[in-house]
KOLLUMMAR-372799 format. One line per field, with one value per residue (C-alpha): residue number from 1; x, y, z; residue in one letter; chain. Coordinates in pm, 1 decimal, m for minus. Example, Ala and Ser with C-alpha at 12.3 -4.5 7.8 and 13.67 -1.06 7.14 Angstrom:
2
seq = 1  2
px = 1230.0  1367.0
py = m450.0  m106.0
pz = 780.0  714.0
type = A  S
mol = A  A
This chain:
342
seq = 1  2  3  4  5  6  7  8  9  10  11  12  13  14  15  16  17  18  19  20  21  22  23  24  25  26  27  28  29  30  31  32  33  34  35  36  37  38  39  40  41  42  43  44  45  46  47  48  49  50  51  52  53  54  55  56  57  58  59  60  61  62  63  64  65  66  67  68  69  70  71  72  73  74  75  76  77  78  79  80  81  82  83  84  85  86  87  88  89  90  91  92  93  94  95  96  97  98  99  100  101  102  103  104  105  106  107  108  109  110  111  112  113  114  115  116  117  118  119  120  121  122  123  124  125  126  127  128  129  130  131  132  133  134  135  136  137  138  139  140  141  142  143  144  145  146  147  148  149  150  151  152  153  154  155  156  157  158  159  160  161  162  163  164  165  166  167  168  169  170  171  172  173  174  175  176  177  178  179  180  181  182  183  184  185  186  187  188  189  190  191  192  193  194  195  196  197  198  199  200  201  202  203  204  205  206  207  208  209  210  211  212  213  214  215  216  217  218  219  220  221  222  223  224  225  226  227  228  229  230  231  232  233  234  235  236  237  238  239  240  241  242  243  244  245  246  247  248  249  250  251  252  253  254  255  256  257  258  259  260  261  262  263  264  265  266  267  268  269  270  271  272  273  274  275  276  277  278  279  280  281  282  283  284  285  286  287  288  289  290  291  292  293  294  295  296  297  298  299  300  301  302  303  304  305  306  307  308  309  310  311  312  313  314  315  316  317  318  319  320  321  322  323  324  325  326  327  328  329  330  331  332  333  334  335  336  337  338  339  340  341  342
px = 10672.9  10356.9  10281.3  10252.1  10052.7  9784.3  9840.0  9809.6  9498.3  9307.9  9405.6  9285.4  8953.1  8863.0  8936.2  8700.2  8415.2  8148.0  8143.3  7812.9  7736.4  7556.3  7177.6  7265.3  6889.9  6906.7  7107.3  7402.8  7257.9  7231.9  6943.9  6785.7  6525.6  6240.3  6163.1  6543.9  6760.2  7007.8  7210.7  7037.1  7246.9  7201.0  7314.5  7070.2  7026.2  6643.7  6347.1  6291.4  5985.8  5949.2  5672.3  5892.5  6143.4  6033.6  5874.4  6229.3  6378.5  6095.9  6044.5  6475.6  6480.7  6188.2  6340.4  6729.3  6577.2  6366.9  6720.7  6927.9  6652.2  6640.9  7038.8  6999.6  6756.8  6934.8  7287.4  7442.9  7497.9  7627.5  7453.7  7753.1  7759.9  7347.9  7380.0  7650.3  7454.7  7157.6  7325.4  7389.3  7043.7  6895.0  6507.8  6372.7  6053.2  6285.0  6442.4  6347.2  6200.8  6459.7  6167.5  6245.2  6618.0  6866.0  7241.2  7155.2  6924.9  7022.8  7241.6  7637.0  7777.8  8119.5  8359.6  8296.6  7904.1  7828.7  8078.0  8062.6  7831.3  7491.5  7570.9  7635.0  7301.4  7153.9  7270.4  7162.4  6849.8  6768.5  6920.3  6699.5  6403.2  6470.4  6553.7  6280.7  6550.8  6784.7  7032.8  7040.6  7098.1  7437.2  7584.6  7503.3  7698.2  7955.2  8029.1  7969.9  8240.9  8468.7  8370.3  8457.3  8825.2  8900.7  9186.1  9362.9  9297.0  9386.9  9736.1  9791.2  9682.3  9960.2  10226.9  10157.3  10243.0  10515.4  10640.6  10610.6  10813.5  11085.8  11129.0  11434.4  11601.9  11509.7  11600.4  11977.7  12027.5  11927.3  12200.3  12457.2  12429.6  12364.3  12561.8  12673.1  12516.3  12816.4  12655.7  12807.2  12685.9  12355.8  12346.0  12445.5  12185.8  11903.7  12030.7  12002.1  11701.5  11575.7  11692.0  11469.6  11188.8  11192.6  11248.4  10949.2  10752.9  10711.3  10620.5  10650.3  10357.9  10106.0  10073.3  9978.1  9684.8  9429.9  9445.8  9425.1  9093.0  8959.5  8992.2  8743.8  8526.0  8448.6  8405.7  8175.5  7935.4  7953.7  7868.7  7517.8  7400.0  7465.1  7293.2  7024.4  6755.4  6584.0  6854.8  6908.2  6588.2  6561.0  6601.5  6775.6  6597.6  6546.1  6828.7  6754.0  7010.8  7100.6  7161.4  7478.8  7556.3  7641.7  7274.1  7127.2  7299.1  7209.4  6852.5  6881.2  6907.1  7179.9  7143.0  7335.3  7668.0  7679.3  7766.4  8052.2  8173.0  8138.6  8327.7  8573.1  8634.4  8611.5  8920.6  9147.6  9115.1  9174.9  9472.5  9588.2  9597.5  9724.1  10006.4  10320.3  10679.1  10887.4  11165.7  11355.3  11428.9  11318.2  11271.2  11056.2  10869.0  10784.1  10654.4  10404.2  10297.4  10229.8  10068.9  9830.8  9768.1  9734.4  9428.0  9283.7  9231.9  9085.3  8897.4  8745.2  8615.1  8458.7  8268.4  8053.3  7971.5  7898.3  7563.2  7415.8  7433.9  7805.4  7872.5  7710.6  7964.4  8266.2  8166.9  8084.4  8397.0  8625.6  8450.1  8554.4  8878.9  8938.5  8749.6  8970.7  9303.4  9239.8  9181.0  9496.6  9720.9  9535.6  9626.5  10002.5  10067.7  9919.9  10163.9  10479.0  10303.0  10321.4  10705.8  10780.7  10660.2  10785.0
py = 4555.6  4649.8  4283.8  4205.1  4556.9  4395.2  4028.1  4216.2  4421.5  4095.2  3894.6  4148.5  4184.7  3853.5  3840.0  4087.2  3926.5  3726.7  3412.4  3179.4  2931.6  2617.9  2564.0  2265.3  2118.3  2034.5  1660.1  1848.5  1736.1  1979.4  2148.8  2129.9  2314.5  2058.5  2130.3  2170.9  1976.1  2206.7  2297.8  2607.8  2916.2  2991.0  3322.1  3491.8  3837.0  3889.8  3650.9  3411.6  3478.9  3051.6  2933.4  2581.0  2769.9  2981.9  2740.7  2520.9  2773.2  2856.4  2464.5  2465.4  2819.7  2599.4  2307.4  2401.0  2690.3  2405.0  2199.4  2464.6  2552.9  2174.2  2162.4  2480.0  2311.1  1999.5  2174.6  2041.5  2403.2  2719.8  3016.9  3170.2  2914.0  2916.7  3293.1  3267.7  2989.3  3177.9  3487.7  3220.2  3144.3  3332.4  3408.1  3447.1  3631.0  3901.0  3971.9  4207.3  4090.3  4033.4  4266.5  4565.7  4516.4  4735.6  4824.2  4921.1  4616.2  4453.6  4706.3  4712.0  4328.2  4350.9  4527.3  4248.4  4179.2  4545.9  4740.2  4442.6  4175.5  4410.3  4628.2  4361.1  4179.5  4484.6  4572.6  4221.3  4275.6  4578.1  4545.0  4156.2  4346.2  4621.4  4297.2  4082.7  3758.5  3752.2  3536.9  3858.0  4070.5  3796.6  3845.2  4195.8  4273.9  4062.4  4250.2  4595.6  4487.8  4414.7  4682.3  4938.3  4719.7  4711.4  4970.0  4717.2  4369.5  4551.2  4633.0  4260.1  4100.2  4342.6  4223.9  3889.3  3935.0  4184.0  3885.3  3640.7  3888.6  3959.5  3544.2  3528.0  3820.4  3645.8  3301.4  3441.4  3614.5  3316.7  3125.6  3353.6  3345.7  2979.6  2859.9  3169.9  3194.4  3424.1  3768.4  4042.2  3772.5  3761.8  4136.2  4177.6  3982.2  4176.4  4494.8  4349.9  4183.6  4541.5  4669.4  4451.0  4471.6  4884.2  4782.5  4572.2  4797.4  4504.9  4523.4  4285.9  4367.6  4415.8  4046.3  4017.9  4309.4  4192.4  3835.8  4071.0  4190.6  3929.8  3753.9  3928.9  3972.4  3638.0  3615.1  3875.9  3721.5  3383.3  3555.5  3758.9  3517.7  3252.6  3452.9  3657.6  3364.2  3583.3  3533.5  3093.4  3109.4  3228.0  3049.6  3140.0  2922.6  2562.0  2656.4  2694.4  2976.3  2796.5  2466.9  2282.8  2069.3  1788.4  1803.3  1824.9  1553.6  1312.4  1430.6  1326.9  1668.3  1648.9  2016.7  2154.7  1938.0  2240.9  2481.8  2270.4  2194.5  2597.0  2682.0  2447.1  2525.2  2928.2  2830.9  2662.0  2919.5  3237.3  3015.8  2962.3  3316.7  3463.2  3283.3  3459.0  3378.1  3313.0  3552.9  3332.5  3019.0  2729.4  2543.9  2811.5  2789.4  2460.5  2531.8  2771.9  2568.2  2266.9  2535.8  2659.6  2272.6  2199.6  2502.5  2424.5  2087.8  2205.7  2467.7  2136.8  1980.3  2249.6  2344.3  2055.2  2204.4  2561.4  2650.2  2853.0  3150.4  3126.0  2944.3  3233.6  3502.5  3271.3  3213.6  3529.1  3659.9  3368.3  3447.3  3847.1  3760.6  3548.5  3805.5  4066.1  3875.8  3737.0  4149.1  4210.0  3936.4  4035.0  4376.4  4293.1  4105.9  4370.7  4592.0  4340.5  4233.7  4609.6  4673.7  4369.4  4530.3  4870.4
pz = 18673.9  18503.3  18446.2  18833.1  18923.7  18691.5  18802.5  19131.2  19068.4  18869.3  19241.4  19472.9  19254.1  19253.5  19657.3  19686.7  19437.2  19508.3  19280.6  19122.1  19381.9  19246.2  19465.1  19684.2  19909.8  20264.9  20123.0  19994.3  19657.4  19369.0  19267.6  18919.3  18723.7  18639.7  18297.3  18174.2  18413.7  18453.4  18740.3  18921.0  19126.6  19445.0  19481.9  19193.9  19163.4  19051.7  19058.2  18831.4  18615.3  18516.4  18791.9  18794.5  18875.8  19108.5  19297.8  19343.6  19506.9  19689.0  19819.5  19879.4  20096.4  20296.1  20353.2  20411.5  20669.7  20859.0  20826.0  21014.7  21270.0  21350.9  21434.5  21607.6  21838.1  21863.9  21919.8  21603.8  21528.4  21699.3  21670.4  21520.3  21242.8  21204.1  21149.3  20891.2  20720.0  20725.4  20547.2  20241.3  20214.7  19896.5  19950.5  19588.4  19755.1  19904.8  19544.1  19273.8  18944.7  18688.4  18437.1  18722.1  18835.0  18837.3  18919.7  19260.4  19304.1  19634.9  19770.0  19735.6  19699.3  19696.5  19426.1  19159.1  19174.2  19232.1  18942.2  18665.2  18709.2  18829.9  18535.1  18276.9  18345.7  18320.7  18015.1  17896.8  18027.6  17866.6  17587.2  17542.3  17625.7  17331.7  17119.4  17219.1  17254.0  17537.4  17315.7  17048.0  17387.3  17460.8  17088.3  17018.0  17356.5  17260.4  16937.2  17085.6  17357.8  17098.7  16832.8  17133.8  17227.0  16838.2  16872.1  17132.9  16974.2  16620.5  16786.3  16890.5  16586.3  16391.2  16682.8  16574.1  16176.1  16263.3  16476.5  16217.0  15938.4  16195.6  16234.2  16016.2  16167.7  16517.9  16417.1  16311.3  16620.2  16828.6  16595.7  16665.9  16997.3  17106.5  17358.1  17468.3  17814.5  17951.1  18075.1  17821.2  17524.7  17682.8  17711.8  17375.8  17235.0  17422.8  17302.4  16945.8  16984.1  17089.8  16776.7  16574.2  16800.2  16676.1  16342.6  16261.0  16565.0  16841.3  17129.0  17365.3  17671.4  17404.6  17342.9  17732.2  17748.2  17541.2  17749.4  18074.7  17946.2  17822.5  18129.2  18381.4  18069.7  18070.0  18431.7  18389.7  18112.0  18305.7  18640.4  18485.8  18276.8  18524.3  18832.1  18630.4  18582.1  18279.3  18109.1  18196.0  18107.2  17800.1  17447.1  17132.0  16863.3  16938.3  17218.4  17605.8  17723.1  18059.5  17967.2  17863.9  17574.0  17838.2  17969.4  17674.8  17530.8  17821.6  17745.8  17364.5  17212.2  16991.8  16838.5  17117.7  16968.8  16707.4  16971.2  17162.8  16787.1  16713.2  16999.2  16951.7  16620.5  16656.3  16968.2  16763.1  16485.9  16707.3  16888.2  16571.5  16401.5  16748.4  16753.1  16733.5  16704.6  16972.3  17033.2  17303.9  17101.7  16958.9  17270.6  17426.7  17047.7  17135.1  17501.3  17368.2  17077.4  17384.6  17590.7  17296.4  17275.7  17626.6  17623.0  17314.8  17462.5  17809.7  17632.8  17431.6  17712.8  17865.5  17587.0  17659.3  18023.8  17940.7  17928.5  17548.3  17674.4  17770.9  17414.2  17232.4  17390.2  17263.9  16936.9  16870.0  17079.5  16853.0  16558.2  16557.0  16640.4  16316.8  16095.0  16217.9  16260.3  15851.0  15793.9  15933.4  15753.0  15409.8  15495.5  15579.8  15255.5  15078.7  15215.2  15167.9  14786.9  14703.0  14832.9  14619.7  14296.7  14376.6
type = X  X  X  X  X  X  X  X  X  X  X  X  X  X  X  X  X  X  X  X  X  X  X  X  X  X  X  X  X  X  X  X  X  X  X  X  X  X  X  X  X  X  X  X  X  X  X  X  X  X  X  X  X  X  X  X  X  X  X  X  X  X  X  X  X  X  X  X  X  X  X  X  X  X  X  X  X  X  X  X  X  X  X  X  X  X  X  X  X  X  X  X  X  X  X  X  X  X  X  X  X  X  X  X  X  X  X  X  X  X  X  X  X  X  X  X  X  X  X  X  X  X  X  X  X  X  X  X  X  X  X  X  X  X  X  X  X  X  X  X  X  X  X  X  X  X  X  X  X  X  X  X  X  X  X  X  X  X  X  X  X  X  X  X  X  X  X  X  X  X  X  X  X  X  X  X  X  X  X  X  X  X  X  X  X  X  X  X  X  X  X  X  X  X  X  X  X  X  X  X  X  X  X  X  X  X  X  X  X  X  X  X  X  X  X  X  X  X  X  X  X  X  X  X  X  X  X  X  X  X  X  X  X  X  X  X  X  X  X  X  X  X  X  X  X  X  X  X  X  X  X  X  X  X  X  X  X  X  X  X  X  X  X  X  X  X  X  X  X  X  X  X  X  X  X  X  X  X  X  X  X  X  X  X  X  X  X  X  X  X  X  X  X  X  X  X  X  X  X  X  X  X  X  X  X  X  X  X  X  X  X  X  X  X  X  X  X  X  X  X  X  X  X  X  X  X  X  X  X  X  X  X  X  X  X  X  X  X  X  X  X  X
mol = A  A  A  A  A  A  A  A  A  A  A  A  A  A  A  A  A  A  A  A  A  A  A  A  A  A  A  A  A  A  A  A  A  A  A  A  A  A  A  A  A  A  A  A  A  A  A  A  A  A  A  A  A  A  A  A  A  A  A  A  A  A  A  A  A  A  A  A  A  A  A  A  A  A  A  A  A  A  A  A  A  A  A  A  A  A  A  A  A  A  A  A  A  A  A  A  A  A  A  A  A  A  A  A  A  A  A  A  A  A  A  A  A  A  A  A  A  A  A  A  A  A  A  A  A  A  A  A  A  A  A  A  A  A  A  A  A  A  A  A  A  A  A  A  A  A  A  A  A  A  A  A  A  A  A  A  A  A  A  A  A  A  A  A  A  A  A  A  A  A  A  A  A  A  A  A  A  A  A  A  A  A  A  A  A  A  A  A  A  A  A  A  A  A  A  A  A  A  A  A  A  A  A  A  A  A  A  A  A  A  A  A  A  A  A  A  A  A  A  A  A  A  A  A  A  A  A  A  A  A  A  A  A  A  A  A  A  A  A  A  A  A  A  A  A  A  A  A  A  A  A  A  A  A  A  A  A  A  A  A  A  A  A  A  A  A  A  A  A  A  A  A  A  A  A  A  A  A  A  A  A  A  A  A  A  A  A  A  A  A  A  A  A  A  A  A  A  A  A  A  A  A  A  A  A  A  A  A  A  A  A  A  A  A  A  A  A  A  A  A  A  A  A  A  A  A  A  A  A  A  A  A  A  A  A  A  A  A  A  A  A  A
């Protein structure tokens, strides 16, 4: 029941958010920044400080306002639909520099923009200012974040070894009671499955709420960074914040292969020390090992179309959840090692 109040609350939030829109022209072609290539947003929050930049959204306002006034004229367009298209329109002249934005910036946007995504890009804002390197600002947030959710993730890194010591007992009990489908056997084997759980201190929903948070969080960092062009266009070393492995790859920089191959890598690693046990068989073992596959796969590919910035927060994000998961397993076998000898 708790489950589907925050399946619930994670639907209606995202109803109510407003989401990165690429910059299409008047073509329905997409927009690009001219020194980088990448793909710009339309719906930014500040103004961008590049001139380039500036100037392409500038020269697309232009020309998609001249596009609509045209079909207005010609009757290609109601005025209902010209006034709705109009409210799209994102005139970079009308929006507050990036060096002078703030939470309130732009009024009230909706639930999502206006309680996580305003505050987060300021935050990275500030904090890149104070750090002079808006890719420091990405990675020290990161590890604050997760510094301050420590006492959650902790819990669900020790659910995952108690798992893994309560296998046998779990393995025996799914023994015992294979084939038995009748309801008293089934009920029967909850109850004692419920005994275990106590005795190696499981529980069950904890394995779902770190996932729950980490969810919107990285909604969050891909929503600021991708509509706060300070932050697109910043670098972090020989990297350029906004742009993608993919595009720089196509351009000839082959640098930006370390990051797809660092998130990679930091994915399968946190997959891999998350895993737990399976507690309803060995078929449903073998459904979660597939799914773990099946996202360590997708996750694969996409690391070739997320831009620096977005690669920074998951390696960093990957990285302290291996540290701390390898922390928790060395601190389990101590435990276990020191029963032995006592």
């Amino acid at each position: 029941m708790k489950n589907k109040k925050i399946i619930l609350l994670l639907i209606l939030l995202f109803i109510t958010s407003g989401c990165t829109r690429v910059l299409y022209d008047s073509d329905k072609k997409v927009v690009k920044q001219p020194e980088t290539e990448q793909n710009l947003t339309e719906n930014i929050i500040c103004k961008p400080e590049n001139e380039k930049t500036l100037e392409t959204y500038r020269d697309t306002y232009k020309k998609k306002l001249e596009s609509l006034n045209k079909k207005l004229e010609k009757h290609e367009l109601t005025q209902n639909k010209y006034d709705a298209e109009i409210d799209k329109l994102v005139d970079v002249d009308q929006l507050v520099s990036c060096t002078e934005f703030k939470v309130t910036s732009g009024g009230y946007e909706g639930l999502w923009t206006s309680i996580f995504v305003k505050p987060l890009s300021w935050l990275l804002l500030n904090i890149g200012k104070l750090l002079n390197n808006y890719g420091l600002s990405i990675i020290f947030i990161t590890l604050a974040i997760r510094t301050i959710m420590m006492p959650i993730t902790k819990k669900t890194a020790v659910q995952s070894e108690n798992m893994k010591s309560a296998k046998p007992e779990l393995d025996k009990l799914e023994s015992k009671y294979k084939g038995k489908t009748d309801q008293d056997s089934q009920m029967k084997k909850s109850q004692e499955m419920m005994i275990i759980y106590k005795k190696y201190n499981i529980n069950p929903v904890m394995g779902c709420v770190f996932a729950f948070i980490q969810i919107p969080l990285f909604f969050a960092f891909y929503e600021a960074m991708s509509r706060t062009p300070l932050i697109f266009e910043g670098t972090f070393g020989p990297f350029q914040l906004g742009v993608s492995p993919m595009t720089a790859l196509l351009r000839g920089e082959y640098l930006y292969l370390l990051l797809a191959i660092f998130v990679i890598g930091g994915t399968y690693f946190s997959f891999k020390l998350n895993a737990s046990t399976s507690s309803l068989g060995e078929e449903s073992e073998k459904q979660m090992k597939m799914m773990t596959n099946i996202m360590t796969a997708l996750i694969s590919i996409t690391a070739f179309s997320i831009s620096t910035g977005i690669a920074l927060y998951w390696i960093f994000n990957s990285g302290f959840t291996v540290i701390q998961n390898l922390l928790v397993k060395r601190s389990k076998e101590n435990v276990r090692n020191n029963k032995i000898r006592n």
